[in-house]
N, C-alpha and C positions, 0 to 999 in steps of 0.2 A: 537207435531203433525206435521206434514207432510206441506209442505206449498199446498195453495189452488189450483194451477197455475202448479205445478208439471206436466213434461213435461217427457215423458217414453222412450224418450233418455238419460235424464239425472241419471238414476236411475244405470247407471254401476259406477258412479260418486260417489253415495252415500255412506257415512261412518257413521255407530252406533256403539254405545260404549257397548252395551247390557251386565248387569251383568254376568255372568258365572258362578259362582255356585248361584245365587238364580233368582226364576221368578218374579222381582220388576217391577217396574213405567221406568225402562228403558226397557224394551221391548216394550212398548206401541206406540212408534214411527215407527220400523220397523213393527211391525205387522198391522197397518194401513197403511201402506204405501202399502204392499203386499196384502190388502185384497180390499184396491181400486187398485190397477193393476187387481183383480181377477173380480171384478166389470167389469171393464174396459174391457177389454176382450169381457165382454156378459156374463160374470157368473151370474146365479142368487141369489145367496148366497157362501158364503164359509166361513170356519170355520178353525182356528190351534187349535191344543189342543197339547199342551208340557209337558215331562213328564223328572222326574230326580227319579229313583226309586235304594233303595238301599235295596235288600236280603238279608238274610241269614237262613240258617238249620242246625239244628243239630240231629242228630239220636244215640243213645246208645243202642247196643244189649246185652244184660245180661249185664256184668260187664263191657264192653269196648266202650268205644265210640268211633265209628265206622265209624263217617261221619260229616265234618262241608263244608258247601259250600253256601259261599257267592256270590252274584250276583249284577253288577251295570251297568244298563243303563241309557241312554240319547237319546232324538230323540223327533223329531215330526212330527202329522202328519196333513195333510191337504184336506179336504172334499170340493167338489166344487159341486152345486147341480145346473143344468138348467133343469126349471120344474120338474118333478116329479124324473127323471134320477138323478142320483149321482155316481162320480167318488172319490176313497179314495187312496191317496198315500204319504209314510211314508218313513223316512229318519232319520238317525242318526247324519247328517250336520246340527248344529241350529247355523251355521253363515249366514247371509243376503242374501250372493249367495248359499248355499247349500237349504234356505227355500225358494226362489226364483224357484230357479231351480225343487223343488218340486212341486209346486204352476204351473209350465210351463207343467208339464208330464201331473197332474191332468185335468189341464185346454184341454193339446192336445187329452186325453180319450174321452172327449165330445166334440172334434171336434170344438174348440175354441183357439184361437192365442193370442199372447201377442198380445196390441192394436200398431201400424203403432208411429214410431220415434217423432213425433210432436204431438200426442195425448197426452189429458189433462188426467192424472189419478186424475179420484173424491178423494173427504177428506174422509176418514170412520172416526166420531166421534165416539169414544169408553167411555162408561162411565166412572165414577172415580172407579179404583180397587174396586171391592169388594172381600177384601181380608181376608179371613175366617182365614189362617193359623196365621197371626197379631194379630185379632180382640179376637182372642181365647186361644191364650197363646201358639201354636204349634212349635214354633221357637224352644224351648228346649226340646223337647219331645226325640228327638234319642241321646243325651249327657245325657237324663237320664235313657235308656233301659240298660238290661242284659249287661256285657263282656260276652265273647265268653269262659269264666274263670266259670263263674257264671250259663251260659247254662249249662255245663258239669255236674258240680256240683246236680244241683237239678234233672236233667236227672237220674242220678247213683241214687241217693238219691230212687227217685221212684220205681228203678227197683229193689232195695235193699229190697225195704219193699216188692215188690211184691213176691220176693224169699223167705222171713221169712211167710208172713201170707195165701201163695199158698202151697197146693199139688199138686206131679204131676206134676212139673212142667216141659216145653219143650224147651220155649224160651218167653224171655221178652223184649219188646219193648219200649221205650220213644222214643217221636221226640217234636221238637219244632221247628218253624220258626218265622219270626219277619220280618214285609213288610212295609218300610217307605217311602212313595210317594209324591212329590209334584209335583203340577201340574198348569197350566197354559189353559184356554181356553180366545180365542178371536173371536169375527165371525164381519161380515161384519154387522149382526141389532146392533152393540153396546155390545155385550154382554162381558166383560170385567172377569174374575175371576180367584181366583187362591185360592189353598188351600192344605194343607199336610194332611197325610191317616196316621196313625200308625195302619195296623192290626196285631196281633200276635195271634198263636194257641199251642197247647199244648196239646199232651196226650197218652196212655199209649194205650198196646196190653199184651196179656197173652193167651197165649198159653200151654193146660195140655193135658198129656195124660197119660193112664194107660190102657196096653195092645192095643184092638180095640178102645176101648172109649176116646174120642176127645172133647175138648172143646174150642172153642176161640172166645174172646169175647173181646172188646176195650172201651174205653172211651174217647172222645175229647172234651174240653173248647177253645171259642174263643175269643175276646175281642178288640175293637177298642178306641184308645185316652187314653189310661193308658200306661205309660210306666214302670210302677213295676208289672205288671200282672204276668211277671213269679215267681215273687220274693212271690208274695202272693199268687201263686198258691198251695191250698192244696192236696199235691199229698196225704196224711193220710190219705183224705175219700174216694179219688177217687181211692186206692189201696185194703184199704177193701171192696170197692163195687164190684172191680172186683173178687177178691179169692173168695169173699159170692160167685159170678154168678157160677165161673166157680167150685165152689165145689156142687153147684145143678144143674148143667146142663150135667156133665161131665158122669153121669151113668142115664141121662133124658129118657124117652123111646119116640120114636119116634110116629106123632101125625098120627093120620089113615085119610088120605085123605077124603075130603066131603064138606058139605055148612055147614056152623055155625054164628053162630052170635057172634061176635069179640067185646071185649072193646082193644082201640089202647090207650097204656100209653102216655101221654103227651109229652111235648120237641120233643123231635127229630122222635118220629109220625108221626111230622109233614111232613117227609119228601115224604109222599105219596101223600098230598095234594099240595107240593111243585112241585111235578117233574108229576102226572097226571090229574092235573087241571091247578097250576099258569102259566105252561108255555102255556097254551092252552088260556089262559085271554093276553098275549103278541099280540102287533101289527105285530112282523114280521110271527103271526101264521095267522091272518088272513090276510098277503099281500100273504102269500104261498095257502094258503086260505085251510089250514091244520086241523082246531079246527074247532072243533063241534056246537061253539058257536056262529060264526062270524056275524049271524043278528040274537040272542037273548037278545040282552040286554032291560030289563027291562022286561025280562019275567022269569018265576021260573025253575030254573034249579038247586036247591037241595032243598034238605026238610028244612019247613020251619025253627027248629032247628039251620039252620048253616048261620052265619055272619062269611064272612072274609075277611083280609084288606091288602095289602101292602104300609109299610111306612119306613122311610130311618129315623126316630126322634130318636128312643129310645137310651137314655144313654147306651153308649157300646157296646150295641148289633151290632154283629157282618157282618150284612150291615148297619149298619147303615152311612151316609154322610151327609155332611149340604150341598156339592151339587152335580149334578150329572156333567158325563163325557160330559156335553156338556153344563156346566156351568149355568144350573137354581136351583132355591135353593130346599131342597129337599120338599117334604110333604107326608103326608096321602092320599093314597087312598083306598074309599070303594069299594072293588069288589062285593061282594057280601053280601045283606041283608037280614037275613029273607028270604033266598031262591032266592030271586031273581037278578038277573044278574046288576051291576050296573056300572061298569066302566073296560075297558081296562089298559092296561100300557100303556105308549108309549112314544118313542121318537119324536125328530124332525122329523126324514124321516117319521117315520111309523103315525106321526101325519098330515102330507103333504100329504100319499100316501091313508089313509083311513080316515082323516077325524075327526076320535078319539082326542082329546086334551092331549099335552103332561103334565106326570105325574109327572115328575123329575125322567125318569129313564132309562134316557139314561145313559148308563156302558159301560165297554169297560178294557179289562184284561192289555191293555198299546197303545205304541201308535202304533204301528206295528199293531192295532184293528180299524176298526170303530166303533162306539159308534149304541146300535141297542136298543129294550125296552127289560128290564130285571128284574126280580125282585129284592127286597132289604131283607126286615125283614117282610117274609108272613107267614099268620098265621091265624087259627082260634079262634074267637074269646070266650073267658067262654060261657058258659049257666049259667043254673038257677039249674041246680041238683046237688048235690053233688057225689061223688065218690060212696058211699054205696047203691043210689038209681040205678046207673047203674050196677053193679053187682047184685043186688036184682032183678033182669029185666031178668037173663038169669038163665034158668034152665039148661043147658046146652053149653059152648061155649069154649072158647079160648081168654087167656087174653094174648095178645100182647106189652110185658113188654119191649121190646127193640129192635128195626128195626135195620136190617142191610140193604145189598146193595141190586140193581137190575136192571130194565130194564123200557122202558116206549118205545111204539111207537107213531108214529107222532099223532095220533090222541087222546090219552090219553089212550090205552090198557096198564096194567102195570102188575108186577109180581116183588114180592119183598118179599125176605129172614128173616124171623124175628129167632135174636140170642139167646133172651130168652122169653121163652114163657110157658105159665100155662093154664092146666086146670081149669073149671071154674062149677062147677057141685052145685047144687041147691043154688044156689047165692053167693057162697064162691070158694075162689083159693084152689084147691086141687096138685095134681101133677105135678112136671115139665114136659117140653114138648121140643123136639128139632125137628129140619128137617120142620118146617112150612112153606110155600110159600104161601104169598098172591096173587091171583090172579084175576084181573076185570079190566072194563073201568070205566073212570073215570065219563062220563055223568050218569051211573048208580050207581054207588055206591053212589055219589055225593047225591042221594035221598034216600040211604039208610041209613044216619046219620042220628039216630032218638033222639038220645042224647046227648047234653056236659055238661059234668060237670064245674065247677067254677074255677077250678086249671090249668090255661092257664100257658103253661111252653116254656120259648124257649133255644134251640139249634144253634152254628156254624155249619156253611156249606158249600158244595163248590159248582158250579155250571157251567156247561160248556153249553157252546151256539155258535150261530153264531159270536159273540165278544168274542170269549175265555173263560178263565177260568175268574169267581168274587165271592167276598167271598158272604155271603149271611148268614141269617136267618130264619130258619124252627120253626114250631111252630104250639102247640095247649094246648088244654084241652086235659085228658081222654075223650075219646068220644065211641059212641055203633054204631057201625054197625051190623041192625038189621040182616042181609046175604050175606056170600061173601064164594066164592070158597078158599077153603085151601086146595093147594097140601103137598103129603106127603107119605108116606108109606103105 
């Protein structure tokens, strides 16, 4: 720790031994030391978060593998908050003068100075490490991932089978990445933590064609805290799912535009309630004051059918952290119950600037990011019906077997591509279906979910925001949406 009496001349003087490749108990000295100079100053808070992140990707097109590129940074960055105002500024220098001199830019944004030669710079007591990456066995996690030998390999392997059990075929895709992070926060309340990310992704594209007729269709698994995930990744089922798709979608006839009542297939479903409702539940939606929601909570804003939750716990799943990018440990939270509106996300700022209580989820894509509220692993939650009672429900509709991409504007308006899709005529799946667009706001439809089924499924994700790109968790039941616009032909 820093002596008490510490005098902010003598700080050009000072020498740390701080480890270099890992974030220990030797850091703890200069980051105290810098967070009462940031004190000292007139800061009213400030925060480092350090980051040591090592990439890589692989991609293999038909037979060749086509692309490995790995990526390694270091840096950090430094948040200075007086009242409600915050200044963020980031650096690749994490020796004492290079974090210094970051801590001096941040501080001069808001109009604040290192404290005058004979000023006492305060003690900031930082708790004992809580250090997750220790505590949990993560020390060896990247000595026991893929070689770059072993990506290849099961890459090809994929694309191999995809060529034997496709017709038609045009071109076939695998890619894999593997994202190992360790990281450091420190703030001036004490908050002390550090802890390592392993996320890796994996999966497969297919591409057929025969004459006019087109079909492609993809698959992606994601995984955090296993380092054999690719090695048990079964590309056997996820290669026959894809030739089944694209051998019934490839001659699908195209769906005739209209209103219909929709069942949305589970897992990655999810991703409509992800991108035109979860980000509208985010603190920095109501500091822009963007979302629909912003003074509803605790009143009903879907039918009562639908509970959903964001939480950062479940084993594996693909947001999931034990803590977040600003160093509180993660948890559950219920957004929504029974229809009605129950909790925000939120970070630090967005907890300061509205009031909301933070969630654990503050994110942030590295340190070149501020940390802002973001979702983890959201999802809605089962119901009480089974699969058969919501097909037996529609005499007519559109079963929505596998989302792909699309758009969402600020206020939850969205439109989104689904790549396989089925008719749905007197409660049983009849004909394939291609070219469907969903289209709606999210505060409406949101009460047009009049049913979930009990087969809550989740999906990897990606997700871009004002903090960059983070990985994420999408998720639901099959569920009924009693009417929604479907573009089409």
């Amino acid at each position: 720790m820093p002596p008490t009496l510490l005098l902010s001349k003598e700080l050009p003087t000072l020498e740390y031994s701080s480890t270099p490749e890992r974030f220990d108990l030797s850091w703890e000295a200069p980051l105290s030391t810098l967070l009462g100079l940031g004190r000292a100053a007139g800061a009213d808070f400030i925060e480092f978060f350090l980051e040591r992140d090592r990439y890589i990707s692989c991609l293999a097109e038909d037979d060749r593998i086509t692309s490995i590129s790995p990526q390694l940074s270091t840096g950090a960055g430094v948040r200075v908050f007086l009242g409600k105002a915050d200044s963020y500024v980031s650096t690749n220098d994490l020796s004492f003068k290079g974090l210094k001199l970051a801590l001096e830019k941040a501080l001069s944004s808001m109009g604040l100075t290192l404290p005058a030669p004979n000023s006492h710079v305060p003690e900031i007591y930082l708790e004992m490490l809580r250090d997750y990456a220790t505590a949990k066995g993560k020390e060896a996690w990247f000595s026991q991932c893929s070689s770059m030998a072993e990506m290849g390999e099961v890459l090809l392997a994929a694309n191999a089978k995809l060529q034997k059990k496709a017709s038609h075929v045009q071109s076939r895709r695998a890619s894999y990445f593997r994202d190992w992070q360790e990281v450091l926060v420190a703030a001036s309340d004490g908050t002390f933590a550090r802890d390592i990310r392993l996320t890796q992704s994996v999966g497969c594209n297919l591409l057929c064609a025969d004459g006019e007729h087109r079909s492609s269709n993809s698959q992606r698994e994601g995984d955090t805290s296993n380092p054999n995930f690719l090695q048990a990744w079964d590309y056997e089922t996820i290669t026959d799912d894809l030739a089944e798709t694209a051998g019934k979608m490839l001659y699908a006839d195209y769906v005739e535009s209209g209103s219909y009542p929709i069942i949305m297939a589970n897992k990655f479903g999810g991703v409509i309630f992800h991108e035109a409702c979860g980000h509208l539940l985010e603190t920095t939606q109501i500091e822009a004051k963007t979302t629909p929601f912003i003074d509803k909570k605790g009143e009903k804003i879907a039918h009562e059918s639908l509970t959903a939750w964001d939480e950062g716990r479940t084993e594996d799943a693909f947001g999931s952290i034990d803590m977040d990018d600003e160093g509180m440990p993660t948890q559950r939270t219920l957004l929504i119950e029974n229809g009605v509106l129950k909790n925000f996300l939120s970070d630090r700022a967005g907890s300061m600037r509205t009031g909301h209580p933070r969630t654990g989820s503050g994110r942030r894509q590295g340190y070149t990011h501020a940390a802002a509220s973001r979702m983890r692993n959201t999802y809605i939650a089962p119901g009480n019906h089974n699969l058969e009672d919501l097909f037996a429900s529609i005499d007519k509709g559109i079963y929505c077997k596998k989302m792909g991409g699309g758009s969402v504007g600020a206020t939850g308006e969205f439109n989104f591509g689904v790549d396989e899709a089925y008719l749905i005529e007197n409660g049983k799946i009849s004909k394939p279906l291609k070219g469907a667009i969903l289209i709606g706001e999210a505060k409406e439809i949101m009460n047009r979910i009049s049913m979930c089924s009990n087969d809550l499924g989740l999906a990897a994700g990606f997700c871009g925001s004002v903090s960059g790109s983070v990985y994420v968790t999408v998720g639901q039941p099959h569920l009924k949406v009693d009417s929604i616009t479907v573009g089409g032909r």
